[in-house]
N, C-alpha and C positions, 0 to 999 in steps of 0.2 A: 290549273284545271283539275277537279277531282280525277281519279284512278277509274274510269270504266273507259276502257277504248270503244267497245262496240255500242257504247251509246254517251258516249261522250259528243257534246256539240264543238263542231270545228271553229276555228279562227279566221276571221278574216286576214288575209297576209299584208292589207296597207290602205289608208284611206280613200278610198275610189267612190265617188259620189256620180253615178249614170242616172239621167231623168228618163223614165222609162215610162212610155201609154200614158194615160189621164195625169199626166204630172207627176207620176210616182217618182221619186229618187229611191236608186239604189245604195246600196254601202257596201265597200269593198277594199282595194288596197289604197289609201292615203289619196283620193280622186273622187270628181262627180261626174256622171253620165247622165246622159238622156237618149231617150227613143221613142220613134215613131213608129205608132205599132203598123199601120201601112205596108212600110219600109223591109220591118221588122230588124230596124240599126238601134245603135244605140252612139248617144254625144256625149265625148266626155267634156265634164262643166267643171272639173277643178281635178288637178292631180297634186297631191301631199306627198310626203316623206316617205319612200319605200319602207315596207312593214310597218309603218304608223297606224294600224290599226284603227278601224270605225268599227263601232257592234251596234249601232241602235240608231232609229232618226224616228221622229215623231211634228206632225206641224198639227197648227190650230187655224185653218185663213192660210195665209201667203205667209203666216211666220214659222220655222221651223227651225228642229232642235240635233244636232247629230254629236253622238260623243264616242269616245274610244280608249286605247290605251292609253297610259299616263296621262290621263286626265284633260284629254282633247276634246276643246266642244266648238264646234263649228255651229252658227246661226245663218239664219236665211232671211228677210222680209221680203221677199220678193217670189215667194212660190218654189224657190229652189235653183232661180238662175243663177245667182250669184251666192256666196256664202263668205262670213268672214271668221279670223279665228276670237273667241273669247277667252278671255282671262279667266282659271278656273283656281281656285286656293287650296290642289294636292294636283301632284303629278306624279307620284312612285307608284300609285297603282291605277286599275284600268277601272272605265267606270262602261258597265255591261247593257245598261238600259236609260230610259228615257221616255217621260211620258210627259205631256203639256195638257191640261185643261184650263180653261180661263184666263189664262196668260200666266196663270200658273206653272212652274216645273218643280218634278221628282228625279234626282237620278241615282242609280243605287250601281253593284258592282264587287270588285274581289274584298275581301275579308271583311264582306258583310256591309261595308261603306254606303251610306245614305244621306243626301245630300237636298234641300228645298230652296227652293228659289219664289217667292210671292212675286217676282217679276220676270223670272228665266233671266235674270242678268246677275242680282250680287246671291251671292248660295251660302248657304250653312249647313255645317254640319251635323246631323241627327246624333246622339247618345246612341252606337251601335248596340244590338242586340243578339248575332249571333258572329261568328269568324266564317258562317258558310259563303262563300260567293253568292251572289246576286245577279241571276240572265233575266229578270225582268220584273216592268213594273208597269202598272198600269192606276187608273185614274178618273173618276166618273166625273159629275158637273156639283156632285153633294159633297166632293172633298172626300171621298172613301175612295182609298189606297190598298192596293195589294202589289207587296213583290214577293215573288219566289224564285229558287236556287237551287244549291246541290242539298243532297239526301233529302228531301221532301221540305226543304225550309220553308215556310210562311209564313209571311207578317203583315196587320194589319194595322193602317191607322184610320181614325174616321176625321180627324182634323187638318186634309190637305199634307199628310206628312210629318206633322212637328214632333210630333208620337206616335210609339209602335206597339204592336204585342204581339206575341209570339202566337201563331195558331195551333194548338195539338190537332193532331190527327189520329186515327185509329187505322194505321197501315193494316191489319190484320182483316180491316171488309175489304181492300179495296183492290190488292194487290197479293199475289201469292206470296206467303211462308210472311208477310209483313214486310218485305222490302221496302225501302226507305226510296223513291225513283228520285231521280234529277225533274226538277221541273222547269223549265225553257220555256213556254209562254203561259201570259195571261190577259184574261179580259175582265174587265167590273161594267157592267150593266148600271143605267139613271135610276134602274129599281133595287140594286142591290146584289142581285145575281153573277157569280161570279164564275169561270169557266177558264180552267186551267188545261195546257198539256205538257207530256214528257213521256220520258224513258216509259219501255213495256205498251207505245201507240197509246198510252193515258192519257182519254181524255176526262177529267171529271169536272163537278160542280158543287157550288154549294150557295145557300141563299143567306146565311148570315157569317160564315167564315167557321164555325165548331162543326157541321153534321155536312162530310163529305161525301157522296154519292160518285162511284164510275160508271158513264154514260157509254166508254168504248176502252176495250183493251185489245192488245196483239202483240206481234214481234220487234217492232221495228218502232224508233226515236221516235216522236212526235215533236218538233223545234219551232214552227211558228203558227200565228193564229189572227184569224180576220173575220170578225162581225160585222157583218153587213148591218146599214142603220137598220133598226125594228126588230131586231135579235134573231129572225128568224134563219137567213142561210148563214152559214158559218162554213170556214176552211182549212184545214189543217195540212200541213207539208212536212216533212221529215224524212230519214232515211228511204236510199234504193227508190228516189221518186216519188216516194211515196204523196201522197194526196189523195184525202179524206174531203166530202165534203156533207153539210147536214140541210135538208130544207124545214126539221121541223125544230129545231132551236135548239138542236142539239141532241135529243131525243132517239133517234136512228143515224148511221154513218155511213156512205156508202164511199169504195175503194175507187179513185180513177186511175187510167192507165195515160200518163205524160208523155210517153213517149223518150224518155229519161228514166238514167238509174243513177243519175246525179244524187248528191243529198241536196236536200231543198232546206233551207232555212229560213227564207221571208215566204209572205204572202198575202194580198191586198184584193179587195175583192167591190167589185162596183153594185147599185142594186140592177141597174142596166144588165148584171151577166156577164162584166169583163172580170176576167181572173187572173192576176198574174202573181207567176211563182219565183222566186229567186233558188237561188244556192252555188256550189262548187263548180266554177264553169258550165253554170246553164240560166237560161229564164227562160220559162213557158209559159204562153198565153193562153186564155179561154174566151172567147165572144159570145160562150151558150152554158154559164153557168158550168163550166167542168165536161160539158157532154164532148169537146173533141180539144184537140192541143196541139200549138203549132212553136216553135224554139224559135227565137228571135238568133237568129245566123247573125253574128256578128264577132270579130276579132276580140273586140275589146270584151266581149260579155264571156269567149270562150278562155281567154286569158288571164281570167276573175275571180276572185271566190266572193259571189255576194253574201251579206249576212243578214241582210234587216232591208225591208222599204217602206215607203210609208206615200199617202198622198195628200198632195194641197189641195 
């Protein structure tokens, strides 16, 4: 993990898979859980190898994708009740993300490692282009690909992954004195708009991948990110609780108060108004779009470090 502690994204400590509200699965220590938001519990649905790491889960339907350190990838067809382990062709380093459209998968990861799957089962190798780690990748329905990483890394392909290029950016409009942030998630829009956050609460965007625009800055991480179908509300969780959310596509940010000073690293977001947050021994729910927040009280979720959720 790059050198910034105070805004460095945490690790998950082992693969812990909890299904959580609307079928979301969490990811956590080497295990799966579930929860009834009702209840406010959480089930666990598979526990893994202590410290086996999960960082990313992604589904498309009832199929889904979760990978981790040393090159763990657990699959679902069933919505997330069951998962099995897949054969993946590296395992000395950790693969960070995961994105599935079409039945297509991307997954990318530490020294820059990028990996495509035309079927999320046999993968190949991409010709790496940078040695920066890779916390995420995302994936539209036209096959245009963005991950990004440590010190401002971006790279884009427009052919579902096979090829990449390197994005420059002009740190110098976006961020003070030019600082290079970590960027920790990302979204690509069916129109092409793309919508990044990290380090310095950066959220920015861009419509072809060269002319980057910041839509919101501040103090504090920015770690994961949830577009509601029709691009309009958007969600962002990171450090001290933090949770942002937008109703105009991104355009204005407003600050909620969770009820938490946990760091928040996932985030999932319904068009009904259900919100829910992951992170460092917490999740918190929303039923009203962000306007109040209540902690799913459970053992298993306060003994957790989630990092990623995603839903069926």
């Amino acid at each position: 993990m790059p050198e910034r502690r105070q805004h460095g994204r945490p690790a998950a400590r082992a693969g812990l898979l909890a299904r959580v509200a609307a079928m979301a699965v969490l990811l956590a220590s080497g295990s799966v859980s579930m929860a009834a938001p009702p209840s406010g519990s959480a089930k666990l649905i598979r526990h893994g190898t202590a410290h086996d790491a999960l960082y990313d889960v992604a589904f498309e339907g009832e199929r889904g994708i979760a990978v981790g350190a040393f090159g763990r990838v657990l699959v679902t067809t069933d919505g997330g009740t069951t998962w099995q382990v897949q054969r993946f062709p590296l395992k000395h380093l950790a693969l960070m993300a995961v994105a599935m459209r079409e039945g297509r998968c991307i997954a990318v990861g530490q020294t820059g490692i990028v990996f495509t799957a035309a079927d999320c089962r046999n993968w190949e190798l991409v010709l790496p282009l940078t040695k920066a780690r890779l916390f995420a990748v995302a994936l539209n329905r036209q096959g245009v690909a963005y991950a990004v990483g440590a010190f401002g890394t971006i790279l884009k392909s427009s052919d579902w992954g096979q090829s990449w290029a390197v994005q420059t950016v002009d740190w110098s409009t976006i961020t003070e004195d030019g600082a290079e942030p970590h960027l920790y998630d990302i979204h690509v829009a069916d129109d092409g708009t793309v919508t990044a956050v990290g380090e310095f609460e950066l959220v920015m965007r861009t419509g072809d991948g060269q002319q980057w625009k910041a839509l919101h800055k501040g103090e504090r991480s920015l770690f994961g990110l949830s577009v509601v179908e029709g691009g309009k509300k958007m969600y962002a969780t990171g450090q001290s609780g933090a949770l942002l959310s937008s109703a105009d596509g991104g355009v204005t940010w407003e600050s909620h108060k969770t009820g938490t000073g946990a760091i928040l690293t996932g985030v999932h977001a319904t068009a009904q108004g259900e919100v829910l947050a992951s992170g460092i021994n917490a999740v918190v729910l929303s039923r009203d779009g962000g306007a109040s927040w209540s902690p799913l009280n459970s053992k298993l979720v306060r003994n957790a470090w989630y990092q990623a959720l995603a839903a069926s």
